[in-house]
Structure formats: C-alpha cells, structure tokens
C-alpha positions as CSV (number, residue, x, y, z in Angstrom):
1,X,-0.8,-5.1,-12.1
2,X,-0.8,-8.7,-11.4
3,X,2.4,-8.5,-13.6
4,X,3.8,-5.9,-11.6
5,X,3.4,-8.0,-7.9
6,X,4.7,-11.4,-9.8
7,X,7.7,-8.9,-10.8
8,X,7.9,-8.0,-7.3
9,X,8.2,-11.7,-5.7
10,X,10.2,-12.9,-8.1
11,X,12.6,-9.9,-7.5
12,X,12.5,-10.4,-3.1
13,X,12.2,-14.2,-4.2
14,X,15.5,-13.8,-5.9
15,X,17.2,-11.6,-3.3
16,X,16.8,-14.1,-0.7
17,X,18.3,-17.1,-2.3
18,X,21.1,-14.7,-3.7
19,X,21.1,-13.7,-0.1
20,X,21.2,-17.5,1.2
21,X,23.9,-18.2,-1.1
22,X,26.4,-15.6,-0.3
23,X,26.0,-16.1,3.8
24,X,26.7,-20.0,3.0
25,X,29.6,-19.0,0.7
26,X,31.1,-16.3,2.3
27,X,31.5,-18.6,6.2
28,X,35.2,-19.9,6.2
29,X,37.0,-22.5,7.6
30,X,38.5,-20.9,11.0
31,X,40.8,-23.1,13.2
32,X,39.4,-23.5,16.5
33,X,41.9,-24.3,19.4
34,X,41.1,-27.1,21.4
35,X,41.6,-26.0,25.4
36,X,41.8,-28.4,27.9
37,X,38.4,-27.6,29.3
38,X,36.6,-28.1,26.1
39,X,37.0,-31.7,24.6
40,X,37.3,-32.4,20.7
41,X,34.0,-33.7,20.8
42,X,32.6,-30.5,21.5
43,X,34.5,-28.2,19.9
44,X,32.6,-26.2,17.1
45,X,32.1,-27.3,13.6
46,X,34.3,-25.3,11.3
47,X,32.8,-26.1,8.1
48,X,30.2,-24.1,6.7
49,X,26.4,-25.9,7.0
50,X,25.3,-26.3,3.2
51,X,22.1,-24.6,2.0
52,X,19.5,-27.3,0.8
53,X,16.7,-26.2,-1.5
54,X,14.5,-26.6,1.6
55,X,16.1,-24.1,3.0
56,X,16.0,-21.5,-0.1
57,X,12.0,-23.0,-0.1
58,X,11.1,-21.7,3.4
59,X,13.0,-18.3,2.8
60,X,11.2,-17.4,-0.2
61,X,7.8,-18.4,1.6
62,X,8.9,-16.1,4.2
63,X,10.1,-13.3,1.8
64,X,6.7,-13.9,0.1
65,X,4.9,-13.6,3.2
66,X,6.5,-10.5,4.3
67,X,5.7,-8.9,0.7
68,X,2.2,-9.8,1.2
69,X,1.4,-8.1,4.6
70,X,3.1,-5.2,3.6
71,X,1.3,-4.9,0.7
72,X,-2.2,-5.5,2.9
73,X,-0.9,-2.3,5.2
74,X,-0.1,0.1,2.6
75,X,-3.6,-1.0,1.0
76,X,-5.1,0.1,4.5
77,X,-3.4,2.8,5.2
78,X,-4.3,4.4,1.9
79,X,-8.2,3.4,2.3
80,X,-7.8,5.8,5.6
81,X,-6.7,8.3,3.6
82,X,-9.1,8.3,1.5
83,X,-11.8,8.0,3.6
84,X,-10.5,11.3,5.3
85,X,-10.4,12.8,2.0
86,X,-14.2,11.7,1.3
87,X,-15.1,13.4,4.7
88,X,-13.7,16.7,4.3
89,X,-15.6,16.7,0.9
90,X,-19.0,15.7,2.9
91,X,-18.3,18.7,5.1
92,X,-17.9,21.0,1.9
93,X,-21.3,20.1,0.7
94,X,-22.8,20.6,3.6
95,X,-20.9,24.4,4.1
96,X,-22.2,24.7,0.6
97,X,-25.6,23.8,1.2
98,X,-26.0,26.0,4.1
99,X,-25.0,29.2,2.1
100,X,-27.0,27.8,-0.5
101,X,-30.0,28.0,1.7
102,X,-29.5,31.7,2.7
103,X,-28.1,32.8,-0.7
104,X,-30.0,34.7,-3.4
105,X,-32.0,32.9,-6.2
106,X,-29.1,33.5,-9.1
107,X,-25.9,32.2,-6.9
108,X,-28.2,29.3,-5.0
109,X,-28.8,28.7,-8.8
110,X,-24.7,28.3,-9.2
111,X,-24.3,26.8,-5.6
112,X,-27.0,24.0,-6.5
113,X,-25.7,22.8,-10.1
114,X,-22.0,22.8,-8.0
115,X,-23.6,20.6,-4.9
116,X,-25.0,18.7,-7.4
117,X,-21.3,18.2,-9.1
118,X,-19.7,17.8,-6.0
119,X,-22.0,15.3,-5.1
120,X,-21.3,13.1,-8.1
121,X,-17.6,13.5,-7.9
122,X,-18.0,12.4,-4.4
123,X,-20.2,9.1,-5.2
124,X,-17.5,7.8,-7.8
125,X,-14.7,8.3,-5.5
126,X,-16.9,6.4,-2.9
127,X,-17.9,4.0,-5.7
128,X,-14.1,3.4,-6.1
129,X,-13.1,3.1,-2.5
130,X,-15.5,0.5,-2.2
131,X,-14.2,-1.3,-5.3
132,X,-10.9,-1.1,-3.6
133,X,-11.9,-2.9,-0.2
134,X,-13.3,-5.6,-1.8
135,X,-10.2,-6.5,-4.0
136,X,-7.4,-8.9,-3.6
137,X,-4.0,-7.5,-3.2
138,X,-3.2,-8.1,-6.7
139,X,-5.6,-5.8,-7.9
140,X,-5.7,-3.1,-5.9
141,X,-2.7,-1.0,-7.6
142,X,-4.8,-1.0,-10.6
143,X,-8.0,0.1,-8.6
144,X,-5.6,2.7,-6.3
145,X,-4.9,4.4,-9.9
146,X,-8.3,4.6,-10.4
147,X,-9.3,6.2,-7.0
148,X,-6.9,8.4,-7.5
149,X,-8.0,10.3,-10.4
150,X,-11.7,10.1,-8.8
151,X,-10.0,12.2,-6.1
152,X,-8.0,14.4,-7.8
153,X,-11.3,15.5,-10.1
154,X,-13.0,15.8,-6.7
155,X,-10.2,18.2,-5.0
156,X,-9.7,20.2,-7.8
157,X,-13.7,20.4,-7.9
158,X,-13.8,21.5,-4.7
159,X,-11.3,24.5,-5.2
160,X,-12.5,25.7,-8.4
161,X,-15.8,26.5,-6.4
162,X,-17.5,30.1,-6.3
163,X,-14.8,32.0,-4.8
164,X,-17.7,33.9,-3.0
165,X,-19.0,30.3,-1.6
166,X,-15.5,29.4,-0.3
C-alpha cells in the first residue's frame, strides 16, 4: 500500500510540474499598445515570468498536501460507514436474543450457537475498525481491505440467519 500512495504522489507530483510547465510555455509575447494615459513605465510585461524550481517545490508541497487531506476524509468517511454497519449488526443480535428468549428449547438451541457467531463476526470487524483508526494514512488501504472482508463475512452472516428468526 505504501507503494500504492508513493505511486500516487509521484503521479499528482508529476501533474503539477507538467502542469507548471505548459502554463509558463504556453503565455506569448502579445504587443501591448502604449496609450497616452498609461506611460511605458507601466505598461505590462509581455514576456512570460520563468518557472524556478522553487516554484515547481511549493506546487508539489501543495499537490502533496491536497492528496493527503483527501486521503484523511475518505479514511473518515468510511470509518462512519462502518460504524453504521457495526450498529445495525448490534441491533440484530439483540432482535435475535429477544426471540431467542421466548423461543422453544431446539430453535433457541440454533438462535444461541448463531448469536454466538454473530457475535464473533461482529468483534473482528470491531477489532479491525479499531486497527483502522489508529493507522497512518499509508496504511489504512491495506487495513480498509481487511475490514472489508470482516464485514462482508458479517452481512452475509446476518442474512443467512434462520429464516424463521428474521
């Protein structure tokens, strides 16, 4: 993953200095008339300003920063997600453990070895969430892989359930 995000600046990193490049080459020379109100002293420049490396420097570092907060919002946003995923499965246990409660002795039998399941399935998916929060932004692609399949086996868990629980 780290690979992946180095790919990823280099590639915006690129971009903006390709970017620099063409504005600075693409400005021509356009003859400015000089009016009588406007002496030659102040009349515009009509040469293109070069690019200096400083210049390419501080657009990369922007392009860089830009990359980096977006990459700490979609990191958010999905942690949100996921945490409304992890509460709809909390509210499935407890509909299951209320029917479990009032069922007979052979399906609370069934409905308790499935709470017990679901319950597992939901503590790795937690397990990875909280893996998630804690890492850097280089990481967390990897770790958002891993969530992911926590939460698929979770989902399709929960509707592979007693269709007489449901």
């Amino acid at each position: 993953m780290k690979r992946n995000f180095l790919l990823t600046v280099l590639t915006v990193s690129l971009f903006v200095i390709l970017l620099s490049l063409l504005n600075a080459c693409s400005k021509q020379e356009q003859p400015v008339e000089q009016t009588p109100e406007m002496p030659a002293a102040e009349a515009p420049a009509t040469e293109a300003e070069p690019v200096t490396a400083e210049d390419v420097k501080e657009q990369t570092k922007e392009a860089l920063e830009a990359a980096k907060a977006y990459t700490i919002e979609q990191k958010e946003e999905y942690q949100k997600m996921m945490e409304a995923k992890l509460d709809e499965a909390k509210v499935e246990i407890g509909k299951l453990e209320a029917k479990a409660k009032e069922a007979e002795p052979e399906v609370k039998a069934k409905l308790d070895a499935q709470i017990a399941e679901l319950k597992e399935k939901q503590e790795a998916a937690r397990n990875k969430l909280d893996e998630l929060e804690k890492s850097g932004e280089d990481a967390w692609a990897v770790l958002k892989a891993d969530l992911d399949k926590a939460m698929e086996d979770l989902e399709k868990f929960i509707k592979g359930l007693i269709p007489e629980t449901k």
